[in-house]
RODO-841903 format. One record per residue (C-alpha): x, y, z. Coordinates in pm, 1 decimal, m for minus. Example, Ala and Ser with C-alpha at 12.3 -4.5 7.8 and 13.67 -1.06 7.14 Angstrom:
<nutors>
+----------+----------+----------+
:       xx :       yy :       zz :
+----------+----------+----------+
:   1230.0 :   m450.0 :    780.0 :
:   1367.0 :   m106.0 :    714.0 :
+----------+----------+----------+
</nutors>
This chain:
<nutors>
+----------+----------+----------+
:       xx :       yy :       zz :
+----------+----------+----------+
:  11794.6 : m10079.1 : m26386.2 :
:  11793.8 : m10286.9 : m26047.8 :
:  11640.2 : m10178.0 : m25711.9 :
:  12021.0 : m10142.8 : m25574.5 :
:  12041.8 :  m9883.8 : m25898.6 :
:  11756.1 :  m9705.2 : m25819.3 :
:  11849.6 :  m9686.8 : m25446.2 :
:  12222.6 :  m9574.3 : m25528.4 :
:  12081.7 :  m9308.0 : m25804.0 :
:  11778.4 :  m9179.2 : m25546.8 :
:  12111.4 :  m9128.6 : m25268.0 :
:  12310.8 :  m8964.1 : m25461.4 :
:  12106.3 :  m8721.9 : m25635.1 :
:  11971.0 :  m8648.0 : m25305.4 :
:  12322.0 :  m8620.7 : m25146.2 :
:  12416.3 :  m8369.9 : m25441.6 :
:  12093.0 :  m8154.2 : m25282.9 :
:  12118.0 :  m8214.9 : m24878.7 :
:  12563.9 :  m8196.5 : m24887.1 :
:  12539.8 :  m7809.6 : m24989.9 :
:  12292.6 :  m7682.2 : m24819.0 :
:  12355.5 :  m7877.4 : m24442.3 :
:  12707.9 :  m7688.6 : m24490.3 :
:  12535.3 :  m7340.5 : m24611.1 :
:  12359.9 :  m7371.2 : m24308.8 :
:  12580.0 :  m7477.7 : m24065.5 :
:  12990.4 :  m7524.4 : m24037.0 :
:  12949.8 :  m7874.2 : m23956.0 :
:  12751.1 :  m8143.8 : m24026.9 :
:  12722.9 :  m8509.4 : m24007.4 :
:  12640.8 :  m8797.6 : m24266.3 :
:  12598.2 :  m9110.3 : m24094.2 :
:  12539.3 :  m9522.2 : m24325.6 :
:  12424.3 :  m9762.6 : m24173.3 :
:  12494.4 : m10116.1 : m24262.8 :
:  12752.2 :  m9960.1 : m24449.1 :
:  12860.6 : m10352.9 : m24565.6 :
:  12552.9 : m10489.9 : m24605.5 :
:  12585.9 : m10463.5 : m25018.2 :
:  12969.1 : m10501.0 : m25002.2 :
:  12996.1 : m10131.4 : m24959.0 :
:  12828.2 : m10054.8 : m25303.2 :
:  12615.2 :  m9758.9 : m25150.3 :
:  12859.8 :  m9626.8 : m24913.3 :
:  13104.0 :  m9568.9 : m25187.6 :
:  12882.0 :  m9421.8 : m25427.6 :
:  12811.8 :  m9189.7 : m25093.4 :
:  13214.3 :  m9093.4 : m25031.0 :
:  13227.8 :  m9003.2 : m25397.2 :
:  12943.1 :  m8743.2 : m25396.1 :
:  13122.8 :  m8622.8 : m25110.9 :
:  13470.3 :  m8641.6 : m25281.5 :
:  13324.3 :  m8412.1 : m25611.1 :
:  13248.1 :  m8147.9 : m25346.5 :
:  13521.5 :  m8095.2 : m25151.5 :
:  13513.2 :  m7732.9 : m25249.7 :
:  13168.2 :  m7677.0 : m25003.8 :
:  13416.2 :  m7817.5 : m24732.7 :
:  13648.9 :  m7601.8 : m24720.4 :
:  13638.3 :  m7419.6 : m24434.9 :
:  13393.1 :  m7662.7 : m24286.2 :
:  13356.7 :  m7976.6 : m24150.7 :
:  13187.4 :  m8259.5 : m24318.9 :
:  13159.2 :  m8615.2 : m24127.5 :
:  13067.7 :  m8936.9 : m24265.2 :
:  13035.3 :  m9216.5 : m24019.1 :
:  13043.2 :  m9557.7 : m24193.2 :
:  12835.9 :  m9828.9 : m23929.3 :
:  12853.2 : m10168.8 : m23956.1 :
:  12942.2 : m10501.8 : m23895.5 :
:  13318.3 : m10489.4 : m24035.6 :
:  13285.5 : m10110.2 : m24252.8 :
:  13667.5 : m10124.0 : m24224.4 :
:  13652.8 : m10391.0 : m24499.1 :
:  13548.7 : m10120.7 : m24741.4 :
:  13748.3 :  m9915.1 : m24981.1 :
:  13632.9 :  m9617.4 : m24790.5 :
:  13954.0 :  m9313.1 : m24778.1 :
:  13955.1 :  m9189.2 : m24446.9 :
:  14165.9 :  m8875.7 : m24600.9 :
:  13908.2 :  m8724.2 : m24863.8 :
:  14046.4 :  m8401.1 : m24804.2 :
:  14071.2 :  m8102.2 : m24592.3 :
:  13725.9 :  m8053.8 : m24396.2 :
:  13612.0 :  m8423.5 : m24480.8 :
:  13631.3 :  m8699.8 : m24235.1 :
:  13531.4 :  m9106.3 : m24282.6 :
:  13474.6 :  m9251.7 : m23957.3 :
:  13416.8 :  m9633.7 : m23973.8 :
:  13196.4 :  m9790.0 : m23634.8 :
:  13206.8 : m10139.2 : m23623.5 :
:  13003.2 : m10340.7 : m23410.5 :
:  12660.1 : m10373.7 : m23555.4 :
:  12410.5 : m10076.7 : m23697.9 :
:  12164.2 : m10089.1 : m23418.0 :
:  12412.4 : m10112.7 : m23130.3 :
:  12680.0 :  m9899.9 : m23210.1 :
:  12444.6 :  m9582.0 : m23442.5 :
:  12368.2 :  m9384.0 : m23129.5 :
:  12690.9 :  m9389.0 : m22963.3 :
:  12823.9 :  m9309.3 : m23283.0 :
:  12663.2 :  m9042.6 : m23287.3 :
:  12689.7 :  m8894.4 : m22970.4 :
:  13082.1 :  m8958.3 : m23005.4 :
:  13100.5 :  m8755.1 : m23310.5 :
:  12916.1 :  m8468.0 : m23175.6 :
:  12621.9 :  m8492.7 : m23421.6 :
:  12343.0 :  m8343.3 : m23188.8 :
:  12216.0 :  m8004.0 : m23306.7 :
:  12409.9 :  m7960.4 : m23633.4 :
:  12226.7 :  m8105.9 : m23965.0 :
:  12229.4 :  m8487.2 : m23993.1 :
:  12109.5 :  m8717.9 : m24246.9 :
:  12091.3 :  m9068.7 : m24184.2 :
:  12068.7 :  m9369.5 : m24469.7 :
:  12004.6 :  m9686.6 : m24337.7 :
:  11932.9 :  m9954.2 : m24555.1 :
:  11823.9 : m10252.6 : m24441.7 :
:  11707.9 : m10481.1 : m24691.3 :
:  11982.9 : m10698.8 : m24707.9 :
:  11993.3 : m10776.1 : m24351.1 :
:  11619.1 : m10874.0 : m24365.0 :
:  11493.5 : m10678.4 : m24042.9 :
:  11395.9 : m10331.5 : m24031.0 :
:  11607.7 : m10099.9 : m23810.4 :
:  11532.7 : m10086.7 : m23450.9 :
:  11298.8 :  m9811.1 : m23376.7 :
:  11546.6 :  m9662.3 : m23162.5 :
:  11800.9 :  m9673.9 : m23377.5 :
:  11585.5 :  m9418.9 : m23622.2 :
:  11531.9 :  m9200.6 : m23353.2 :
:  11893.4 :  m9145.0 : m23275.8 :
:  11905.9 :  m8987.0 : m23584.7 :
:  11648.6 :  m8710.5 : m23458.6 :
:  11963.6 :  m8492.5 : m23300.1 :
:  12006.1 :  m8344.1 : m23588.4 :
:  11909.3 :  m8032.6 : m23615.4 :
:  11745.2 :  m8053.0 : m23902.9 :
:  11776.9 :  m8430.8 : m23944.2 :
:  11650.5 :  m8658.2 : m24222.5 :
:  11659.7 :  m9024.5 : m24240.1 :
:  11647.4 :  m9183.2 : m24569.0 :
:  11549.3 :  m9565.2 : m24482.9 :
:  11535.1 :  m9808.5 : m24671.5 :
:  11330.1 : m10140.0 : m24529.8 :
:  11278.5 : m10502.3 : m24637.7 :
:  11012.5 : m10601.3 : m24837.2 :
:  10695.7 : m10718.9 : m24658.1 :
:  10852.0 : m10633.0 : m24292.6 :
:  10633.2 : m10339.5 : m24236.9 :
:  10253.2 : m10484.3 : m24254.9 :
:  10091.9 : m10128.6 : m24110.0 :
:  10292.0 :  m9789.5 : m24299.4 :
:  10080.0 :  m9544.0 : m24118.9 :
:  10162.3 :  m9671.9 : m23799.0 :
:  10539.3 :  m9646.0 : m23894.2 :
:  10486.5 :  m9342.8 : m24039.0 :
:  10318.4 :  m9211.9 : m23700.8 :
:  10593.3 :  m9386.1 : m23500.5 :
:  10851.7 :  m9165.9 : m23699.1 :
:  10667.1 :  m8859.0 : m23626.1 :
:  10636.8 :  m8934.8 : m23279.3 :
:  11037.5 :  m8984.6 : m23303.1 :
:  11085.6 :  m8677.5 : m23421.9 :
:  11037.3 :  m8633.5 : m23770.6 :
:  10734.1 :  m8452.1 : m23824.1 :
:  10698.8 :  m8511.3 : m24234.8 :
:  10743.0 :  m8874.9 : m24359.4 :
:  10681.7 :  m9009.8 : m24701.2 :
:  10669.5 :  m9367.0 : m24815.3 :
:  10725.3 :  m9569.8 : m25144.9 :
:  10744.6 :  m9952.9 : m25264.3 :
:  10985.8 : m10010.3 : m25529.3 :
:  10812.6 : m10263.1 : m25725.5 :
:  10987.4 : m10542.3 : m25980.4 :
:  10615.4 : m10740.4 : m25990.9 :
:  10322.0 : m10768.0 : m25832.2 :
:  10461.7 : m10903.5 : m25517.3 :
:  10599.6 : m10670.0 : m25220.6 :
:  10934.0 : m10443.6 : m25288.4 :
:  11134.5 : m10320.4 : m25067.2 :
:  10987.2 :  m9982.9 : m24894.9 :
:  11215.4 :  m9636.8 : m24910.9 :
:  11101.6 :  m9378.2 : m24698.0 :
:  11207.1 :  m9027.0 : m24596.0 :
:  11141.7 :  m8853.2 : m24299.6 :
:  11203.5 :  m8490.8 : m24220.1 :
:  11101.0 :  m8188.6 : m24052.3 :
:  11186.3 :  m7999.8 : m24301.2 :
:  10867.8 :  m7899.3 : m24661.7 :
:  11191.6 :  m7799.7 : m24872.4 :
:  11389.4 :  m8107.4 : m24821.2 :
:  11016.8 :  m8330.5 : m24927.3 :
:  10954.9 :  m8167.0 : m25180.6 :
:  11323.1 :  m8181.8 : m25333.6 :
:  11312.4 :  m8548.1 : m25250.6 :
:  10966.0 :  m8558.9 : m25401.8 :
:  11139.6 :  m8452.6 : m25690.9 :
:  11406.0 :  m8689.0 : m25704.2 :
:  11191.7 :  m8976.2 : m25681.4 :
:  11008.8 :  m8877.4 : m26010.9 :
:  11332.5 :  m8763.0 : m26173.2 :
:  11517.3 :  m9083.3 : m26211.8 :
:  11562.9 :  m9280.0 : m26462.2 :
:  11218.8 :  m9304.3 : m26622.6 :
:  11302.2 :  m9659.0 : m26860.6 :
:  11424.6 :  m9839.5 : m26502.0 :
:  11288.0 : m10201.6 : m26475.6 :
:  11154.4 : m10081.0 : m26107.4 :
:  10852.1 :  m9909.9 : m26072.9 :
:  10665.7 :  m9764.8 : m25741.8 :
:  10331.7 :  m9850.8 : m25537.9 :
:  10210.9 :  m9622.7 : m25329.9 :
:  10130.2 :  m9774.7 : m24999.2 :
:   9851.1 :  m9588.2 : m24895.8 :
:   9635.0 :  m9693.3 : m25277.7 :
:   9404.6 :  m9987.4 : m25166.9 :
:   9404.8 : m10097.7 : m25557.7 :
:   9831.3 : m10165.0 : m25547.6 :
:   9863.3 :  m9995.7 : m25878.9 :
:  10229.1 : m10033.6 : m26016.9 :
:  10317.9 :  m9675.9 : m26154.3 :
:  10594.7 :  m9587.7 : m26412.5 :
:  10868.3 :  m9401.1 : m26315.5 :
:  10810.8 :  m9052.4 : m26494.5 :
:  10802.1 :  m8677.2 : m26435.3 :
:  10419.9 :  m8685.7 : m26520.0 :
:  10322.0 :  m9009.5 : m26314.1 :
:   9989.0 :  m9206.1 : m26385.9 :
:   9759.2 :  m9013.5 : m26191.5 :
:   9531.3 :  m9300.3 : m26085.9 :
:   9666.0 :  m9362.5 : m25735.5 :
:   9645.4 :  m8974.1 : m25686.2 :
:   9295.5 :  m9002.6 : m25784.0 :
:   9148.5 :  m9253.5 : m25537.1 :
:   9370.3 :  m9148.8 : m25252.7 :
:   9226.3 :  m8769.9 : m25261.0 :
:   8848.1 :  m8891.6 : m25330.3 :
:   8906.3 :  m9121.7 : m25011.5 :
:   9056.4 :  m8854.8 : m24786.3 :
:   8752.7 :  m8625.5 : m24937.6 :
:   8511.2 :  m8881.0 : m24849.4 :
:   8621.8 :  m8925.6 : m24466.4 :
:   8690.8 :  m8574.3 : m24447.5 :
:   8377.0 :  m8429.2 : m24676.5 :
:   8590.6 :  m8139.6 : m24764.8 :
:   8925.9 :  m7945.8 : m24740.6 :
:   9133.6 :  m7683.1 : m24885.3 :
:   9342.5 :  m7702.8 : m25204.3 :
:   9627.4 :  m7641.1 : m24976.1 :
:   9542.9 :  m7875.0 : m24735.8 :
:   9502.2 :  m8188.7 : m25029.3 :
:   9861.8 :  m8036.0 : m25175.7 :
:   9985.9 :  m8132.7 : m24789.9 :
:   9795.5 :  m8468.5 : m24794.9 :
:   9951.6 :  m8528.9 : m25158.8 :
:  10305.9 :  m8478.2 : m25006.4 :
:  10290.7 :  m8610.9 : m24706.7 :
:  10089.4 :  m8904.8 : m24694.9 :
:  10124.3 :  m9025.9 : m25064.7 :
:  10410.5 :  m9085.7 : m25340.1 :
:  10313.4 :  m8800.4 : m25526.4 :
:  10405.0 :  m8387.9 : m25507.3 :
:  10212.8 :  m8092.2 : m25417.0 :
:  10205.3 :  m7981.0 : m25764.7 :
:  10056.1 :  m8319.8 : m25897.2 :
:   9757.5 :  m8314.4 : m25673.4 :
:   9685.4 :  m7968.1 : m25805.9 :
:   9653.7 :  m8093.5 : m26159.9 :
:   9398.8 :  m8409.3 : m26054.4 :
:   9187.9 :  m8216.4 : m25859.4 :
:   9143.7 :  m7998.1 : m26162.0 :
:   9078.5 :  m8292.1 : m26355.7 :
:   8781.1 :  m8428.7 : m26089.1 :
:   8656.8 :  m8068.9 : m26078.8 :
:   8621.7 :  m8080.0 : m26460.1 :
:   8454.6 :  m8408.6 : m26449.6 :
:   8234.0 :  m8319.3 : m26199.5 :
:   8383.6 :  m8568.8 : m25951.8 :
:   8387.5 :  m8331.9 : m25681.5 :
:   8297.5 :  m7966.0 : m25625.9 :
:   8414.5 :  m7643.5 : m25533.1 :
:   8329.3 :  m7340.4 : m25317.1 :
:   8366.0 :  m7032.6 : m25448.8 :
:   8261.8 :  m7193.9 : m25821.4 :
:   8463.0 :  m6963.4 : m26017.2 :
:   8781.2 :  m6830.0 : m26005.0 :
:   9160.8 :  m6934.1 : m25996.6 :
:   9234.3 :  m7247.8 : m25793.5 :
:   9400.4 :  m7111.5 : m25512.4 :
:   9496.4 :  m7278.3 : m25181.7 :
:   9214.6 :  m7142.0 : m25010.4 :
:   8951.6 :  m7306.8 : m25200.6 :
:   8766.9 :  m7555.4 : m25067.5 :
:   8714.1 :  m7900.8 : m25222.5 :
:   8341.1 :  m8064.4 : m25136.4 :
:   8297.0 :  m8385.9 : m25184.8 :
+----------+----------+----------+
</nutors>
């Protein structure tokens, strides 16, 4: 497996999850690819299909997928998927014409997901252009940006909370030991993290890719499994322990989430194992490991 398989098989399985319940929440909704012909269209069609083997969610709805690019009319993209569905191709260029997009299809206040890769084009999107995706209501932006063009992740992780997506995670999709390309999700929404958590760790687990998590000072490449190497995990939590000298199970599931590769319900299982080893303490000593318990380190 490639990067540009793992990338198509993360959006789709994550499509599959967002398409159903944007339209149980709302009657419309609004999918909107950027540099739709970046990669000859590859992802954008593998996105009109998911939405193709739904059609029955869209009945009754409305369902809008806005194809943005240089030339998207190129593509092999059916603007007639069906009652409900609608392919709108933008030309014109990602970052000038994704807002106006946007605001032309009515996409403010109504759930909107955004992909925008942009590793083929070599230069991340522009930071407005991410933040016209924060209309949505929810919105989630699934990005996807060149290798080694962000130097500093928690300062574009803080820039995409300031733009209005509160929960951001970030992950390197690794071939060697130099710099992959970086995918990261933003949301303001635990449920749609965790699911994409999920999906991260659920792909296929014999792919030639593997992740780095930006945020572990040693680079270790990790395996793509359901029960990652918990390594990473490990000195990331003791780290945020030492700076912090102590903090709630709960709080270190949030820290897991949010700030590395890794779920809630991983964290859990290394903090029992540095509790065990006498790594780190707890207060009270005995008793389940709930949320409320406080790690000391």
């Amino acid at each position: 497996m490639t990067v540009g398989d793992l990338k198509r098989e993360v959006l789709v399985r994550h499509l599959e999850t967002w398409a159903p319940a944007a339209l149980h929440r709302a009657r419309r909704a609004t999918y909107v690819h950027g540099y739709a012909d970046a990669d000859s269209g590859v992802l954008a069609e593998a996105a009109l299909r998911v939405f193709a083997e739904q059609s029955d969610l869209v009945r009754g709805r409305e369902l809008t997928m806005l194809a943005v690019g240089e030339d998207p009319a190129a593509l092999s993209l059916d603007a007639d998927a069906g009652a409900g569905f609608a392919v709108r191709t933008v030309p014109g260029g990602t970052d000038a014409r994704l807002a106006p997009a946007l605001k032309a299809a009515g996409a403010a206040r109504i759930p909107l997901l955004g992909f925008l890769d942009a590793s083929a084009v070599g230069t991340p999107p522009a930071p407005e252009t991410v933040a016209a995706l924060a209309v949505g209501r929810p919105a989630e932006a699934l990005l996807v940006l060149p290798a080694g063009a962000v130097t500093d992740v928690d300062a574009y992780r803080a820039g995409l909370r300031t733009a209005g997506f509160p929960l951001v995670a970030a992950v390197e999709l690794a071939t060697s030991e130099r710099a992959g390309d970086l995918l990261v999700f933003a949301t303001g929404l635990g449920k749609s993290l965790e699911g994409f958590k999920e999906t991260l760790w659920a792909v296929d687990q014999f792919a030639g890719v593997r992740y780095r998590d930006p945020g572990d000072p040693e680079r270790h490449l990790i395996d793509i499994s359901l029960t990652p190497h918990p390594g990473p995990l490990r000195r990331e939590l003791l780290g945020h322990l030492a700076s912090a000298g102590e903090a709630t199970v709960t709080e270190l599931r949030t820290f897991a989430l949010t700030e590395t590769v890794y779920r809630a319900a991983d964290a859990t299982r290394v903090l029992q194992t540095l509790l065990n080893s006498g790594a780190v303490t707890r207060r009270p000593k005995q008793g389940r490991l709930g949320g409320d318990v406080v790690i000391v380190s």
